[in-house]
C-alpha positions in Angstrom: 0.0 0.0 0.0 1.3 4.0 -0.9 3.0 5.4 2.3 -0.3 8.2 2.0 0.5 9.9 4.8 4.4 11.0 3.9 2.9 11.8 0.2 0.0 14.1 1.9 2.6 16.0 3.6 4.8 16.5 0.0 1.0 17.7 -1.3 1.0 19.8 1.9 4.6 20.9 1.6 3.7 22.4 -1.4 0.1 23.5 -1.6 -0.9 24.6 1.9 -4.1 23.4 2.1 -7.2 24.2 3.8 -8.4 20.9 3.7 -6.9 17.5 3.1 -7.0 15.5 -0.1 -9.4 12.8 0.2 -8.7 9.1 -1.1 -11.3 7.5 -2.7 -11.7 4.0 -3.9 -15.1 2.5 -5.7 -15.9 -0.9 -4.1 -17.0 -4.0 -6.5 -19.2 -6.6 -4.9 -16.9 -8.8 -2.1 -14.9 -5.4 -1.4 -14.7 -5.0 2.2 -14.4 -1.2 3.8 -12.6 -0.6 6.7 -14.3 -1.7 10.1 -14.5 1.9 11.4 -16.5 3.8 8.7 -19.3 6.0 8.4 -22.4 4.6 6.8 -24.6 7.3 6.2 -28.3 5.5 6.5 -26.7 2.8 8.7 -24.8 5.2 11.4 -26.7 8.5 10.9 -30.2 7.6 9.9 -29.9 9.9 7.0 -29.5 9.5 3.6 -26.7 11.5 1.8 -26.0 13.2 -1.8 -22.8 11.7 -2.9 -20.6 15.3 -2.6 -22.1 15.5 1.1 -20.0 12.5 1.4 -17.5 13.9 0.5 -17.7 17.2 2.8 -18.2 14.9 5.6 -14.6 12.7 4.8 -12.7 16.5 4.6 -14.6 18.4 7.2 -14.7 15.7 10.3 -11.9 13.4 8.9 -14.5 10.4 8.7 -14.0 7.2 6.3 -17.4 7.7 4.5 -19.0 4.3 2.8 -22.1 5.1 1.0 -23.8 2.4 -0.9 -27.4 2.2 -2.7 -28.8 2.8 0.4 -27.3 5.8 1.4 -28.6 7.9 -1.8 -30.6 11.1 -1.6 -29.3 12.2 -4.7 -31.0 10.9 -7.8 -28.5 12.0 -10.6 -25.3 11.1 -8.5 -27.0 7.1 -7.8 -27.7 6.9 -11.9 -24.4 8.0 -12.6 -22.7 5.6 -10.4 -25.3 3.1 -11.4 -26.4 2.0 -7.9 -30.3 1.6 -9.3 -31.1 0.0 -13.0 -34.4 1.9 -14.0 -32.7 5.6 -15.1 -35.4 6.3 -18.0 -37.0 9.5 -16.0 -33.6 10.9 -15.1 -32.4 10.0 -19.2 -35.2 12.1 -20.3 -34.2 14.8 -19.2 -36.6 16.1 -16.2 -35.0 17.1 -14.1 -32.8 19.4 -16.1 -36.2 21.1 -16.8 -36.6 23.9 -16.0 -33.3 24.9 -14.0 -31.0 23.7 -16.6 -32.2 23.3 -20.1 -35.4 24.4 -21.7 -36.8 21.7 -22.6 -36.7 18.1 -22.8 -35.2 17.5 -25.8 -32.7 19.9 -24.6 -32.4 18.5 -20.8 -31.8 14.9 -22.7 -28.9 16.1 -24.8 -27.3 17.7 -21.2 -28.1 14.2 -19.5 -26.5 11.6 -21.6 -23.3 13.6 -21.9 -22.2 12.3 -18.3 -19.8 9.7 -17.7 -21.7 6.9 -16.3 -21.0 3.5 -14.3 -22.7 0.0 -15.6 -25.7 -0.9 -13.1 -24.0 -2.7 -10.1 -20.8 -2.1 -12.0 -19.5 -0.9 -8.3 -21.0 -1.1 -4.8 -19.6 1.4 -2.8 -17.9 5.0 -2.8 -15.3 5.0 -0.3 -13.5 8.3 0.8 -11.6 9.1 3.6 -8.9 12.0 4.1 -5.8 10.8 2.6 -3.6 10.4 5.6 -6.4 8.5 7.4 -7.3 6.0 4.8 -7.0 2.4 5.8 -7.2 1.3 2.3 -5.1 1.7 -1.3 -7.0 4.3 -3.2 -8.3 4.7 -6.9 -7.8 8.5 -6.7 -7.2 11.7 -4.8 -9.6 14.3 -4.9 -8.5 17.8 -4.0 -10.9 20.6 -3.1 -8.4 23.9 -2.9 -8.1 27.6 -4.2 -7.7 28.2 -8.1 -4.1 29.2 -7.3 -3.4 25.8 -6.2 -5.3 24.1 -8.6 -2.8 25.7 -11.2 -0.1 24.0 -9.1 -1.7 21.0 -9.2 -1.8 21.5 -13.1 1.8 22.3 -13.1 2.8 18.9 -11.5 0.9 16.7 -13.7 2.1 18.3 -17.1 6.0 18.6 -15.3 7.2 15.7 -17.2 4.4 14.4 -20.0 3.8 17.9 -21.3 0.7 18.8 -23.2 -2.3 19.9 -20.8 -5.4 18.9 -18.9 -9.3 18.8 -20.0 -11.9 20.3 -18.0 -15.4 18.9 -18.8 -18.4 20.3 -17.1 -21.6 21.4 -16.8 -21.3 22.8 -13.1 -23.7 20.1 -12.2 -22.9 16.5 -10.9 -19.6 17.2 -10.1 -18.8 13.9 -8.5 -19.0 12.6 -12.2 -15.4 13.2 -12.3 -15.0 10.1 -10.2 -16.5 8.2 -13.2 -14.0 9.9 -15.9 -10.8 9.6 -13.9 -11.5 6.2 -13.3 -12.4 4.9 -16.6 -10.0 7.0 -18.4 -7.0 7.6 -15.9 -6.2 11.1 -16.7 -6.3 13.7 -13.9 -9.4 16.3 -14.6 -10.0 19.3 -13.0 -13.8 20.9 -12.2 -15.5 23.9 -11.2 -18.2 22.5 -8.5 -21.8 22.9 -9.4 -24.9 24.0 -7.3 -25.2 20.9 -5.7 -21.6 20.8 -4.3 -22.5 24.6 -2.4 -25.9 23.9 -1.5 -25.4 20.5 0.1 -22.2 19.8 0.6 -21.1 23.4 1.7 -18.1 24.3 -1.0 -16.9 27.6 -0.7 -17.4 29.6 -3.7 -13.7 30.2 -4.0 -13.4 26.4 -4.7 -12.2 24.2 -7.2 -12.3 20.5 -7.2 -9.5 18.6 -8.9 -9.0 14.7 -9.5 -5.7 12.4 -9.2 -5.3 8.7 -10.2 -3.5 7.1 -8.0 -1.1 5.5 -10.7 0.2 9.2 -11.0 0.2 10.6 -7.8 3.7 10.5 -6.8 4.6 11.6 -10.4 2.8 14.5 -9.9 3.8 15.4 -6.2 7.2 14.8 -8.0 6.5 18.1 -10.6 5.5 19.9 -7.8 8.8 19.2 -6.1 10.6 20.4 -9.4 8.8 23.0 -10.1 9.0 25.0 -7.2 12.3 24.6 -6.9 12.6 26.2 -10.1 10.0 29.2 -8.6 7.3 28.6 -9.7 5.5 28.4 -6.1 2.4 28.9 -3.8 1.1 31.0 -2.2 2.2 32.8 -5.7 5.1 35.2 -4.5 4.2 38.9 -5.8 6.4 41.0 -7.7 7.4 43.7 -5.2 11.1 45.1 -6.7 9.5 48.5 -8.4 9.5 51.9 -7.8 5.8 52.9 -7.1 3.7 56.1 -8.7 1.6 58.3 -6.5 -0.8 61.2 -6.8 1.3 64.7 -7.8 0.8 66.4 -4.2 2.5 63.4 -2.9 5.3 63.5 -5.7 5.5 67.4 -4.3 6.5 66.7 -1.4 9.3 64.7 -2.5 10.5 67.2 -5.2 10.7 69.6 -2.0 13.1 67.0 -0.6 14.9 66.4 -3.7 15.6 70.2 -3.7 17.0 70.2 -0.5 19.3 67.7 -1.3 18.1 65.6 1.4 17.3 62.9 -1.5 19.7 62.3 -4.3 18.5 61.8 -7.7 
């Protein structure tokens, strides 16, 4: 298993922050989660939308499991195919009004998402990364837009080229389903759902890591800022500044009696 704690604090080292990574890992049928988790419906006699999840793993440094279950949010269980029967949610509905005019419209949004097979996977796992008792799929960060370009930094440090966005700021857990069936890191600008229920700042960004490139990314981080390219992003401060004429006055006065050179 990845030594997660020593590679949070090389995140840490060079990101400061606010919250810590998460590690998530999708759970086939057999899977076993670690003894001490939260189950939402189980544990808290509530069920959960899958970013609340999420919020709850980086906010009180639980191990979240949700399952069918646990699922109060309808677009996040299709996607993740914990139920078969997704017609209503294919058609569009509820992308109507809110999202698309109609539902010819609301259907073209819809069946853009990444999506799981039904039963495909049993279980979201997610724990902060330091914490988590098991090997994760990914690392998902939640951080400024600052550090996000950091983050974009390391993973393009040594295999060039760039990252995709894909979005709809809606369903941003979706991104789960792309970095895992592709194995690219994404990045994503959270949706309604991710600040209404699961309480992201509006000066967050989301961004997703496989675990097969973690440490090659934490690794362009390293590189990079040694090179200066850094955060919190130093600012330029060598410059001689410009002020309003009645303040240049009073330094002409000085100049003139030679108590400041030119």
């Amino acid at each position: 298993m990845s030594d997660l704690p020593a590679l949070e604090r090389e995140f840490e080292k060079y990101l400061r922050l606010q919250s810590p990574p998460l590690a998530l890992r999708m759970l086939r049928a057999g899977d076993e989660a670690p003894d001490k988790c939260r189950r939402p419906y189980q544990h808290l006699k509530t069920r959960v939308t899958i970013c609340q999840g999420f919020s709850m793993a980086r906010k009180y440094g639980w191990t979240v499991c949700m399952q069918a279950e646990d699922m109060a949010c309808p677009p996040g269980a299709a996607l993740f195919g914990f139920f078969e029967n997704t017609e209503y949610f294919d058609a569009g509905n509820m992308a109507v009004p809110a999202y698309a005019p109609d539902l010819e419209a609301g259907k073209a949004l819809e069946k853009e998402f990444p999506r799981f097979n039904y039963k495909e996977y049993e279980a979201i796992l997610v724990a902060p990364m330091g914490r988590a008792e098991f090997e994760p799929h990914m690392l998902v960060f939640y951080a400024q837009p600052a550090q996000v370009m950091r983050l974009i930094h390391g993973a393009v440090y040594e295999s060039g080229g760039g990252l995709n966005s894909w979005t709809q700021c809606r369903f941003g857990c979706s991104s789960v389903i792309s970095v895992l069936q592709t194995g690219k890191c994404t990045f994503n600008v959270p949706g309604n759902g991710d600040r209404v229920f699961a309480g992201v700042q509006d000066s967050e960004m989301s961004f997703y890591l496989p675990m097969t490139r973690a440490e090659g990314v934490a690794a362009g981080l390293a590189a990079n800022h040694k090179g200066g390219t850094r955060y919190p992003v130093p600012a330029y401060l060598m410059y001689q500044p410009n002020f309003p004429k009645n303040y240049a006055q009073q330094m002409e006065i000085w100049r003139e009696s030679k108590a400041i050179e030119d």
